[in-house]
Every structure is written in structure tokens, then in C-alpha cells.
ZAMARGU-4260 file (C-alpha; in steps of 0.2 Angstrom, whole numbers, plus 5000, padded with zeros to 4 digits):
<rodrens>
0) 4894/4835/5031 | 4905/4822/5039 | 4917/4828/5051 | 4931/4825/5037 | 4926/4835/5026
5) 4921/4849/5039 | 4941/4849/5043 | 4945/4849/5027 | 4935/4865/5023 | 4940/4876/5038
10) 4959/4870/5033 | 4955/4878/5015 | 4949/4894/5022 | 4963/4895/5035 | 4974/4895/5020
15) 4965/4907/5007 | 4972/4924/5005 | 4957/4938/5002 | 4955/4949/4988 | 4963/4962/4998
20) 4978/4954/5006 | 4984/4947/4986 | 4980/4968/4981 | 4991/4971/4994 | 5006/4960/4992
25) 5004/4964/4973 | 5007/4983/4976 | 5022/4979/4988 | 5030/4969/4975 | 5026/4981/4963
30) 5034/4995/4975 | 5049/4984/4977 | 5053/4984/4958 | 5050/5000/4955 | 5062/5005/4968
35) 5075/4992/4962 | 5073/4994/4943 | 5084/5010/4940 | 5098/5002/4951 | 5100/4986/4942
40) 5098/4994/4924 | 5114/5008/4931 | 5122/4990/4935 | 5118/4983/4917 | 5124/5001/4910
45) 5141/5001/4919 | 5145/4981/4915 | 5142/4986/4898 | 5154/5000/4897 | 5167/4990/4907
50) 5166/4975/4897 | 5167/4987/4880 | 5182/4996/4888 | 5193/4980/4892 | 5188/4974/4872
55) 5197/4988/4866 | 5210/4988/4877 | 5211/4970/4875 | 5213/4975/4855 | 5225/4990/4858
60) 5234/4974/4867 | 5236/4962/4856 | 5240/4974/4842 | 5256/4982/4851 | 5262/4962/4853
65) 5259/4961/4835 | 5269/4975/4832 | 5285/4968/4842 | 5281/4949/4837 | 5282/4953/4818
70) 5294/4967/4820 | 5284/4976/4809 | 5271/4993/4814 | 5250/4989/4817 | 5239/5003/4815
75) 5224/5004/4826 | 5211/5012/4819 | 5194/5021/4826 | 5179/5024/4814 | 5165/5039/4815
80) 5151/5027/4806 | 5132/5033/4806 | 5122/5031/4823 | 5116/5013/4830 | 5099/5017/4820
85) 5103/5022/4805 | 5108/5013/4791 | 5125/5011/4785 | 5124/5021/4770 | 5120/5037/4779
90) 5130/5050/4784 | 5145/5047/4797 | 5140/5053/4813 | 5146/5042/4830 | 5164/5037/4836
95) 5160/5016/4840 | 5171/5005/4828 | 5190/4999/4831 | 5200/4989/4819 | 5218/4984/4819
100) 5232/4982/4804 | 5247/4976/4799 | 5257/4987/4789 | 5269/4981/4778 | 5279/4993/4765
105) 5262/5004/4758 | 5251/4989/4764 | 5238/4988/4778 | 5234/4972/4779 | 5217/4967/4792
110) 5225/4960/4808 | 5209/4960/4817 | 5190/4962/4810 | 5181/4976/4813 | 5174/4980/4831
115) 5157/4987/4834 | 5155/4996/4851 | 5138/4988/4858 | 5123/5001/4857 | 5125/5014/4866
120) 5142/5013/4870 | 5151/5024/4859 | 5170/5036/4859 | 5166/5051/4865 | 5168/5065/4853
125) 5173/5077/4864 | 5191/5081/4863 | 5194/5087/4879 | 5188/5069/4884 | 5197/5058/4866
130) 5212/5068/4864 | 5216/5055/4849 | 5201/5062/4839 | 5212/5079/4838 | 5223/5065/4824
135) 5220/5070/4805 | 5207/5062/4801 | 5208/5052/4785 | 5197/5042/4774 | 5197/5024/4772
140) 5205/5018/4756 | 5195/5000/4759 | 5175/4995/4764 | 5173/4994/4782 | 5161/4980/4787
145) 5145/4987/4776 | 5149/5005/4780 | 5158/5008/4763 | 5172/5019/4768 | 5173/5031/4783
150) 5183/5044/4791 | 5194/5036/4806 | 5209/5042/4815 | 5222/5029/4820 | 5238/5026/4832
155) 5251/5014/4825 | 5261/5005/4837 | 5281/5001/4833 | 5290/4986/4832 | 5298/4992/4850
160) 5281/4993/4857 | 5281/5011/4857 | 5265/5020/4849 | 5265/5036/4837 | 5250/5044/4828
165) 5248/5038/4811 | 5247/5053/4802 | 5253/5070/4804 | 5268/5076/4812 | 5264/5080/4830
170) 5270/5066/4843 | 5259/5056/4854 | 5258/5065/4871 | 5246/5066/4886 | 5235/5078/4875
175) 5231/5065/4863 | 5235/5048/4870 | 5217/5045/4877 | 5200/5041/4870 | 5185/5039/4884
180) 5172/5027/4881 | 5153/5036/4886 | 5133/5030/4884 | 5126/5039/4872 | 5114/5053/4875
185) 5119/5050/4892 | 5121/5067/4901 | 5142/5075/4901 | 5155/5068/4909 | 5155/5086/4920
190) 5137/5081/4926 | 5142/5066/4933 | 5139/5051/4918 | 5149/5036/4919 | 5163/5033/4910
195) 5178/5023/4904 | 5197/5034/4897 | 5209/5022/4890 | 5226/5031/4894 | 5239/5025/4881
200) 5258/5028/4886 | 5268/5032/4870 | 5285/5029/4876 | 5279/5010/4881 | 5261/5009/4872
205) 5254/5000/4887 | 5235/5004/4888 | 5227/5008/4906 | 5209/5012/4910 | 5202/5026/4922
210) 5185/5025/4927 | 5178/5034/4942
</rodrens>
């Protein structure tokens, strides 16, 4: 062996790894992610619920300028449609879709399309959390996307900007001017889940969101 290639053999050795030191890194890196893992995917949950959260306020929003930029009312309205995983001819079940409309005379004419929540982000259905879901419910005269024609509950906002359930007699107040947006089959609210309440005020129908 000349004495380059004697050099160039030790040089290799010095920079092989055994079978144990790439076992060991390998379970370090492995401890690392497991460690790490639950943190990023309550990241990826809560940048979910935030960015679903400003879409409906965003919505809420634009349909109150509507309102006063046509000087006539826009109804908002929220859909119970069947769960993410079920098709769209089963039974109504989940709180997750918004849409907005003008109305004109006895018209409601689309203003918006129809806006899915992103799975599983849905309105809670507990009242004491969506104070709006204590609004008569109605049925939708028209198809909804392909969900045929659910069951929503909707606030309509005035040509002063102001916002009044659509149906029923009862005026908005703080018992039903809020609807919170939670993960579904995430544990309650009162057990410490994430969460995102819209807060309407019905005197201005500016939107604000809570979140803890």
C-alpha cells in the first residue's frame, strides 16, 4: 500500500460513524420529534381556528357595509349541514357554513357564496357558548352548495349598520349576539379547549373576536 492510499484510508475511518453512534443519533432525533410533535400540531390547530374566525368576521364585515352601501338590509346566514364525513344528503347535524344576502322587498338575493368552515372547525352548538343558535331556526327555501336545503339561523344587518335577528321578535342583545367557533370533538370549553367567540354589537353591528 503506498503511503497515499494509507492516508487516505485512516482519513475514511476517522470519518465513519459506527453502527451504534447513527442508532444513537437516530433515537435522539426521534426523541426530539416526539417531544416537539404535539406542540406544532396545537400551533397548526390554533392558526386554523384564528384564520376561520377572522373569515367570518371578515364576512359579518363586509356584509354590514353592504347593508349601509345599498341602503338596503343583508342577512347573514349559519347552516347546521351533516358532519365533514358524511355525505350531503344525510341528516343535518354540525354548525360550519355561513352565507350572506341581500334582501330586497321578499327577495334574498346571494351576496356572498357559501362558506365552509375547514374540518374541524365548526360553531359550537352549545348556547351558552353561540347565543345566536337560540334564533328560530328556519329552513332554507333555496339549495345550499349540494346540501339541498338546511336548517340556519341568521342575523340581518340594517341599512344604519345596526344588526337585528331575522326572525322572531326578540331583539339582539348580549344573550344572543355571539356565536364561538371550537375544534370538533375537542374536549369543552370549561376543560380548557381553544376557542374563538365573535361578539356582534347590535346597536353598531361591529364584529370583535375573544379568544383566550
Amino acid at each position: 500500500m503506498s503511503g497515499t492510499d494509507g492516508v487516505f484510508m485512516r482519513d475514511r475511518r476517522a470519518c465513519a460513524f459506527s453502527l451504534v453512534e447513527l442508532l444513537t443519533v437516530m433515537a435522539i432525533v426521534a426523541l426530539l420529534a416526539a417531544l416537539t410533535l404535539p406542540g406544532m400540531i396545537g400551533t397548526l390547530r390554533a392558526s386554523k381556528l384564528g384564520s376561520e374566525s377572522l373569515a367570518v368576521s371578515d364576512l359579518l364585515g363586509y356584509a354590514r357595509q353592504m347593508a349601509i352601501s345599498r341602503n338596503l338590509p343583508v342577512e347573514v346566514r349559519f347552516f347546521q349541514l351533516p358532519d365533514f364525513n358524511e355525505s350531503p344528503s344525510a341528516s343535518p347535524k354540525v354548525w360550519r357554513a355561513v352565507q350572506a344576502y341581500v334582501i330586497d322587498g321578499a327577495s334574498a338575493n346571494p351576496l356572498t357564496r357559501p362558506r365552509y368552515l375547514s374540518s374541524p372547525v365548526i360553531f359550537s352548538s352549545d348556547t351558552t357558548q353561540s347565543g345566536m343558535l337560540t334564533m328560530t331556526s328556519q329552513t332554507s327555501p333555496v339549495r345550499v352548495g349540494g346540501y339541498g336545503n338546511p336548517p340556519f339561523v341568521a342575523l340581518r344587518f340594517k341599512p344604519d349598520g345596526s344588526a337585528i335577528p331575522a326572525s322572531g321578535n326578540d331583539p339582539l342583545s348580549r344573550n344572543n349576539s355571539f356565536l364561538t367557533l371550537v375544534m370538533e370533538g375537542d374536549r369543552s370549553v370549561a376543560q380548557g379547549a381553544n376557542f374563538a367567540t365573535l361578539q356582534i354589537d347590535p346597536l353598531t353591528g361591529r364584529v370583535q373576536i375573544f379568544r383566550p
